[in-house]
N, C-alpha and C positions, 0 to 999 in steps of 0.2 A: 473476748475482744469487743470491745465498744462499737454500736453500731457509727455509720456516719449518719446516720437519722436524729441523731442526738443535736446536733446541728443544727438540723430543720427546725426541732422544737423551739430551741433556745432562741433561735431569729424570728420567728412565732410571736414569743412574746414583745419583742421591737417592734412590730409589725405596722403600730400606725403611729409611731411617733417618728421618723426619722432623722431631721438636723433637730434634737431641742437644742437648748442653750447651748449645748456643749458640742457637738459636732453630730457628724453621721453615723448610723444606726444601721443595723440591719432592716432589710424587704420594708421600709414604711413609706410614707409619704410626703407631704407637701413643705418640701424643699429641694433645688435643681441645683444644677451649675453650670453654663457655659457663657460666662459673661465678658464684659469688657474689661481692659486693663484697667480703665478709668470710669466705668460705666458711675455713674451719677455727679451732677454736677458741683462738685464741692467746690469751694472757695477757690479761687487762682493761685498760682505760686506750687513753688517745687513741696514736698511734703517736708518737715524739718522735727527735729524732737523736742516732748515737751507736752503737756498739758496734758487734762483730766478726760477719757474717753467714756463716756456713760453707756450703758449695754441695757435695752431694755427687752424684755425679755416678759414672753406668757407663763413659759416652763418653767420652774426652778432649777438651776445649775447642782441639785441633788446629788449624794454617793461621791462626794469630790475625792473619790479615791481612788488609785490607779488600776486597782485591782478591780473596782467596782463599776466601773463606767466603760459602759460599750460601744465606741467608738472606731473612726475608721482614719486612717491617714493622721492620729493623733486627734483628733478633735480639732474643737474650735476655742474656746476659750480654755478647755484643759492641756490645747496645745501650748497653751504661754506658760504653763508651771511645768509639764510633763514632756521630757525630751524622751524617743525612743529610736530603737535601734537603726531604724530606718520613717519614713514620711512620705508628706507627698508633695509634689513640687510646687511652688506657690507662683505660679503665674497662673493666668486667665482663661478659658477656653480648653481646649486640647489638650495642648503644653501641660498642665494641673492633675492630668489622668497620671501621668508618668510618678513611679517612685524613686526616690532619689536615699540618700546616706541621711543621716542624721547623725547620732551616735557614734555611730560604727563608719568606717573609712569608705565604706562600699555597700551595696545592695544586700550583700551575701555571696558566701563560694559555694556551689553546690559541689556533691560527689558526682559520681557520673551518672547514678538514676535517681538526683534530688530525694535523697532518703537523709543525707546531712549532710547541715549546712552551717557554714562556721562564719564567724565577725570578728572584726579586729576592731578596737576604740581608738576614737581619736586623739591625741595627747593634747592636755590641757584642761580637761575636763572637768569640774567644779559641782559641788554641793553649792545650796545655797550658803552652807556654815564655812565654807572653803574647804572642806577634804575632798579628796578627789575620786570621782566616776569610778571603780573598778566592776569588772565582769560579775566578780561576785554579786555584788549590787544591783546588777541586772538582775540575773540569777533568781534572787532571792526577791525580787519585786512579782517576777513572774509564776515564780513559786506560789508564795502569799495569797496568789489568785486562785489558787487550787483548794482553800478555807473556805468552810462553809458559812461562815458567820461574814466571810467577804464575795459570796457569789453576785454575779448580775453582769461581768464582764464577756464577750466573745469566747464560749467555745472551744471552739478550735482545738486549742492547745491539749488539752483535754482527749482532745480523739486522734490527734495528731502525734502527740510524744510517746515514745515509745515508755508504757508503764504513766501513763496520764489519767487512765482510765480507772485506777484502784487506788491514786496518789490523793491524802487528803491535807497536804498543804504543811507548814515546817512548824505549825503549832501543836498537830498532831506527830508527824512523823518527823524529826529534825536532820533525821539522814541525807532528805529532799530527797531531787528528782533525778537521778541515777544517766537521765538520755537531755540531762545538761551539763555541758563540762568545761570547766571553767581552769585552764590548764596552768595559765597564768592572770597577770591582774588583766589585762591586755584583751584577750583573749576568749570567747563562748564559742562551744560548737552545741549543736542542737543534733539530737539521732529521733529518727521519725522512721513510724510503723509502715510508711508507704508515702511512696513518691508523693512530693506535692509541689511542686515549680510554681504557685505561687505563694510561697512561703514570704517573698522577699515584701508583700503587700501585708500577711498577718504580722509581720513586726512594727508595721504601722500603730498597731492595737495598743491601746494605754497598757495593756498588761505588761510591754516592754521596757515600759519605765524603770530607770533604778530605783534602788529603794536600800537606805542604811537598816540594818539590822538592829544596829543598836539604838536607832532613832522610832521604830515600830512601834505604836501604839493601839495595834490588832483594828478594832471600829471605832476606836476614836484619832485612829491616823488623817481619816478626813477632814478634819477641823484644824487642822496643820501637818498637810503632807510637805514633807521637805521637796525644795525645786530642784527641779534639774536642767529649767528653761531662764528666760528673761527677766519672770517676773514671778513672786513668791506673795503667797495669801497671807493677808495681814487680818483681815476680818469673815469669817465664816459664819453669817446669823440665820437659824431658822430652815436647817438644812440645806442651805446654796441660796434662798430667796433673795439676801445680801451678800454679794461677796466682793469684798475690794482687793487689789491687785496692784501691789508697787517692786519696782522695780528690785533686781534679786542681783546685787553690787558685783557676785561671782562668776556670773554670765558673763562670758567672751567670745565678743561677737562672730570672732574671729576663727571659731570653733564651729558659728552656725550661719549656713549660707542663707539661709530657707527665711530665719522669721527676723521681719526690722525692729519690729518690738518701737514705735516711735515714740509714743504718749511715754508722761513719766507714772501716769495711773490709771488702774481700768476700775468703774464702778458697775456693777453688775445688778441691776434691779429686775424684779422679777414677780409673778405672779398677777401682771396687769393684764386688763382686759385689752385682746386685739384690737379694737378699732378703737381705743384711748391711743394706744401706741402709735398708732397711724397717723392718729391726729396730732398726739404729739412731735411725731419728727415732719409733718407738717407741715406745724405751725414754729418749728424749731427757736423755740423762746428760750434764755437761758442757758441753763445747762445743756437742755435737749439741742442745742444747735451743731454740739458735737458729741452728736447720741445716734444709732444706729440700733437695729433688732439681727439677731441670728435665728429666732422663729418663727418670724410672724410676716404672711404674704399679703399682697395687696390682692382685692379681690375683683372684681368685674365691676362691680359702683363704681368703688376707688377710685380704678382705672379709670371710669370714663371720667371724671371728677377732675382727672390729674390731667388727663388726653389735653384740655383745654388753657392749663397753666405750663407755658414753658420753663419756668424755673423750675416747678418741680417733677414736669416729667424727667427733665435733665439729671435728677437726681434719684431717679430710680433704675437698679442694676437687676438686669436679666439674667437666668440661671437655669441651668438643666445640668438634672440629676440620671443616672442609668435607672429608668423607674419603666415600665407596663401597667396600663390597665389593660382588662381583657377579659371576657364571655371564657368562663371554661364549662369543657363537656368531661361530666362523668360516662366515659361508655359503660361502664356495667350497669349503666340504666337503659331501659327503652324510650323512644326510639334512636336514644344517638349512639347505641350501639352500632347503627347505621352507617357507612362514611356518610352516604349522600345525602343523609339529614345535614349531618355537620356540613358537607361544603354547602346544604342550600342554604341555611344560614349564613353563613361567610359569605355568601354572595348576595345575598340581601339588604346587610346591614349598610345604611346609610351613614359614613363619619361623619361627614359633613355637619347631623342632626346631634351626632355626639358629641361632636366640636361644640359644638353651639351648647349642649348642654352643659357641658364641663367649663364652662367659662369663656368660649370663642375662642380664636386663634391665638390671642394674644396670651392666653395660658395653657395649652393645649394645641399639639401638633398628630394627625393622623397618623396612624401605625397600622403595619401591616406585617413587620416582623412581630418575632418576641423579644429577639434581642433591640436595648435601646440603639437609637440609629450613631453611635457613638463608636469612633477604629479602635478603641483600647476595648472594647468589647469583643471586638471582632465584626462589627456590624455587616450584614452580607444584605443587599439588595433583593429581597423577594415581594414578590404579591402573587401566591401560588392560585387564586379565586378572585382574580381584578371585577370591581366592582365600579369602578370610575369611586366620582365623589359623593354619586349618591346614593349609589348599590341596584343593583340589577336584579328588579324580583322576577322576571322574565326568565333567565336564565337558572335562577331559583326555586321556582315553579315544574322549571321541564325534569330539575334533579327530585324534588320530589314524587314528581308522578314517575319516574325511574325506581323509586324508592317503598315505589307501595301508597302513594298516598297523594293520589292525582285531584282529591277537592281539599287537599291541606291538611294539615292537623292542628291538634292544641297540646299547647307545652306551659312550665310553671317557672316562671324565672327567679330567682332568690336574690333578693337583691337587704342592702343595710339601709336601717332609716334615720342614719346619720347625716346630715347635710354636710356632706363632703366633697361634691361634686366629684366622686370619682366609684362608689360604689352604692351611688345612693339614687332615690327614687328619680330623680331628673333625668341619668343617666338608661336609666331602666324604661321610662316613658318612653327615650328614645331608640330604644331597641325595640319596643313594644310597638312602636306606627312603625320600624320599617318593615319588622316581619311581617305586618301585618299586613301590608301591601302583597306581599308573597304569598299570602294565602294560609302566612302562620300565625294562631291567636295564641297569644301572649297573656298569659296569667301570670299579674305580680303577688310573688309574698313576699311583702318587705318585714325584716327580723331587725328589731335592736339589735347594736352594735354586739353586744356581748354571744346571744343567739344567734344570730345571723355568720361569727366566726367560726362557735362551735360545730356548726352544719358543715359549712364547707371546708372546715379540717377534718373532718370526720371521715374515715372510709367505711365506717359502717352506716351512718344517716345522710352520706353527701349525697344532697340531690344528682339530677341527669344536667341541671344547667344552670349557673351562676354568676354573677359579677366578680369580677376579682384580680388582685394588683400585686405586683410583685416588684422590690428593688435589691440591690446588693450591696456586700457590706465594704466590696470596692470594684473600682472600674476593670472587670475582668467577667470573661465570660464562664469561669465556676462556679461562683457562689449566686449565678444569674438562673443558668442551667439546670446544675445536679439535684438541689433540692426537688426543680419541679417535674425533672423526665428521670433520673437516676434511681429502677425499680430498688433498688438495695435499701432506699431513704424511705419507700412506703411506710408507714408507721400505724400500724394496724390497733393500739393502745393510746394514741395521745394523739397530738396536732401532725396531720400529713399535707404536705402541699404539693403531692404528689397526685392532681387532682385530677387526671385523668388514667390515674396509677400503674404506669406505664411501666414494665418490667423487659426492655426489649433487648436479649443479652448482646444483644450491635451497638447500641447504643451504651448501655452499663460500660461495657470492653472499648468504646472510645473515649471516655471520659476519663478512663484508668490511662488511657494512652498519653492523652491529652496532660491529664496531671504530672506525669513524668518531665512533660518539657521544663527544662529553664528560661528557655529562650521565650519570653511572653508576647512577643511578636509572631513567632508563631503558634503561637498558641492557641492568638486571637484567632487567626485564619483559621485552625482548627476549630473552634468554638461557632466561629459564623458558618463554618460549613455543613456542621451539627444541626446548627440551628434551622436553616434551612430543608436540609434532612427532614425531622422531625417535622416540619412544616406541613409537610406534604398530607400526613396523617390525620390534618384539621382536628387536632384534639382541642385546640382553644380559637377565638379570633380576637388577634389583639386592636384593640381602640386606639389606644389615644396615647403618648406619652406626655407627660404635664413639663408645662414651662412655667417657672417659679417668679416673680417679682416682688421687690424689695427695696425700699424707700430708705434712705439715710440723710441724716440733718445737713443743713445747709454749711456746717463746715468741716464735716469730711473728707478727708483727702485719699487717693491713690487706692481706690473699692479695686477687686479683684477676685473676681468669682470664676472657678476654674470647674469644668463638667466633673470632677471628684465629689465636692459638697453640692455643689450649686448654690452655697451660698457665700454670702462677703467674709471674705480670709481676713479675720479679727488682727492675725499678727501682720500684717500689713496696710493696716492704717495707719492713717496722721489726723493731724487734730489741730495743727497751728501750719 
């Protein structure tokens, strides 16, 4: 049986890319969501359809294949080709956590200990060639993902389907996958190795896509996968670098609540330098006037740049993602084997100083849970080691002469030398002056990106203490959680982000409980309960969680950033 560590790996590798072009990622970074219906100031007037939407873009929109792209609530630009069983709801803020039907009539019917869960489609349902959406089609898109010549998509599926774990996809084995059943056209039920209650979020995953069998062109299905949304790919150049996007005549709107789909064309450019793009939606000339980015933030210059022009602060949309950064302690190192090492630190640490490092408030909000401060997480109010705003080395002081170490000690921080504002030396200086204050010296190794990963997934080389960030692959408190406290996920051979490698069978046994639920409402309560829980232990202290900003040309219409991506919901723009 597969471990669920396999999991951790595979979200490992998304780790610092999270919204590119194409949507949300697993555990990466620098893109949010909780924004305005309207946030940036676009043109006046109701939004109407019509016109040419230009998408600029650092990332390339790569692997445009359903199987291949790892995505969460359908993505962002893969959402306008790729419809799945279910989504995520496209308004602003909060409301946006929630999963809603796509596809399928309903979220999913679970059994009674979510081990299977069944869908029904909705009638009307269109290829882009006009045949029609069957189960099958699902089926075997999901399948398809199980090729190894088509990996890089989510997981999951994989350690979740009963018989996922030895299935190598319909080009090897055409029997398929035995724990999908597809009874009529109508109709998939899914049987799963063990409870999962949020299942009804992984059918968000582009794996969910249909997909014609007889239309399959194994790795070269990318370069024209058939739609099953708004809009169908007319040009694929240079692996996603270019990709334009016209309208797919079989789409009925009427079939899909979620995307307005308003332009009559999306043009996708990509591989420009970040602050070209800034400048140019800007200076929004042209074309660029109704041009928008899906991965590129405004940064702390920007900002103050912008702070001073009200037209174009008006047109910049704020967003938060379920992201942490946060100091983890390996205890099987000395001394944070210790608790009271760990809570003197938690009590030291200055946010305020961290704020400031990570970009000031205006990108960056204090933390003190681990879960993001977000209800579809579960978010539960703690501060187990209140430190005010700018940390209490006084009190941090008394825990270490408790601790064995009344004139302080020296510790070795491991931080990346990426300028990232989030695990990089900025943020590390300022962990370095507050301990320091505390009477703890602070030695930096800063590691290239690539070095600096391998250490702190390491359990056999993880340092005693590091920087380090974590997001989820949707707004729930599993995939926030389990990888990083759930001891079953240690991974003693490859990437573990179990990094205080917590094996606590109370813990393991609630999360087993917790997956059981359907009801994801409580579930969250559960989760933030956990959270808090685990709190107490000061196995990490979390910093900061980032808030994302994002510029769109002066005639964009009707932005909508919901806390699922954090950033602007592509299928809900306008352009005239």
């Amino acid at each position: 049986m597969r471990q669920p560590s396999v999991i951790s790996r595979r979200l490992a590798a998304a780790a610092i890319g999270l919204v590119l072009a194409s949507g949300v990622v697993a555990c990466a970074g620098p893109q949010g969501g909780s924004g305005d219906k309207a946030a940036g100031g676009a043109s006046e007037g109701a939004p109407r359809k019509g016109g040419t939407l230009t998408v600029l873009n650092a990332d390339a929109q790569s692997d445009f294949d359903p199987a291949r792209l790892y995505t969460s609530g359908g993505g962002n630009v893969p959402s306008l080709v790729f419809r799945t069983l279910t989504t995520r709801n496209r308004e602003a803020g909060a409301a946006g956590t929630q999963v809603v039907p796509d596809l399928a009539t309903d979220i999913g019917r679970p059994n009674k200990d979510a081990t299977e869960w069944t869908y029904t489609l909705k009638d009307g349902l269109k290829f882009e060639d006009g045949t029609p959406i069957t189960s099958a089609d699902v089926k075997y898109g999901i399948e398809r993902s199980f090729a190894a010549e088509l990996s890089g998509g989510a997981p999951y599926l994989r350690d979740w389907l009963v018989g996922g774990d030895s299935y190598q996809g319909p080009y090897k084995d055409k029997k398929g996958l035995a724990s999908i059943v597809t009874p009529d056209a109508k109709t998939i039920v899914f049987k799963l190795r063990k409870p999962e209650g949020e299942f009804p979020f992984l059918a968000t995953q582009t794996q969910f896509a249909p997909v014609p069998k007889a239309k399959d062109t194994g790795a070269k299905y990318e370069e024209h996968p058939v739609s099953s949304g708004p809009y169908k790919v007319v040009t694929n150049k240079n692996d996603g670098e270019h990709l334009v996007l016209e309208r797919n005549e079989h789409w009925d709107p009427k079939t899909d609540e979620e995307r307005k789909a308003y332009p009559d064309k999306i043009d996708v450019r990509s591989g420009l330098d970040e602050a070209v793009i800034n400048q140019r939606l800007s200076t929004s000339s042209g074309t660029d006037a109704a041009a928008l980015t899906t991965d590129t933030n405004l940064g702390p210059a920007e900002l103050a740049q912008i702070g001073s022009d009200k037209e174009l602060a008006a047109r910049v949309g704020t967003g938060h993602f379920g992201f942490t950064n946060y100091i983890a302690f390996n205890p099987k190192v000395k001394p944070f084997d210790d608790i009271k090492v760990r809570q003197a630190i938690s009590y030291a640490i200055n946010r305020t100083s961290v704020v400031n490092a990570a970009g000031g408030s205006a990108l960056a909000e204090p933390a003190t849970t681990f879960l993001p401060e977000q209800k579809a997480f579960g978010f539960t109010p703690y501060d187990h080691f209140p430190a005010g705003k700018t940390g209490d080395p006084a009190k941090a002081k008394e825990l270490l002469k408790e601790a064995g170490y009344p004139n302080g000690l020296t510790v070795t921080l491991l931080h990346s030398t990426a300028q990232n504002r989030t695990t990089s030396p900025e943020i590390a200086t300022a962990v370095q002056e507050a301990l320091g204050k505390a009477g703890i010296t602070v030695k930096l190794d800063g590691q290239e990106p690539n070095s600096f990963n391998e250490k702190r997934w390491s359990v056999k080389d993880a340092p005693g203490f590091f920087l380090s960030r974590w997001g989820a692959d949707w707004p729930a408190g599993g995939p926030f959680l389990a990888p990083i406290f759930d001891g079953r996920q240690i991974v003693t051979n490859g990437s573990n982000y179990n990094h205080a490698q917590l094996n606590d069978p109370a813990v393991n046994k609630e999360i087993d409980e917790i997956n059981k639920l359907a009801d994801l409402k409580a579930a969250a309560a559960r989760w933030g309960a956990l959270d808090k829980k685990i709190g107490e232990q000061a196995l990490d202290v979390p910093l900061f969680h980032p808030v994302y900003k994002q510029l769109v040309g002066k005639d964009v219409k009707n932005v909508v950033i919901s806390d699922w991506t954090g950033v602007l919901d592509i299928s809900q723009v306008a352009v005239k």
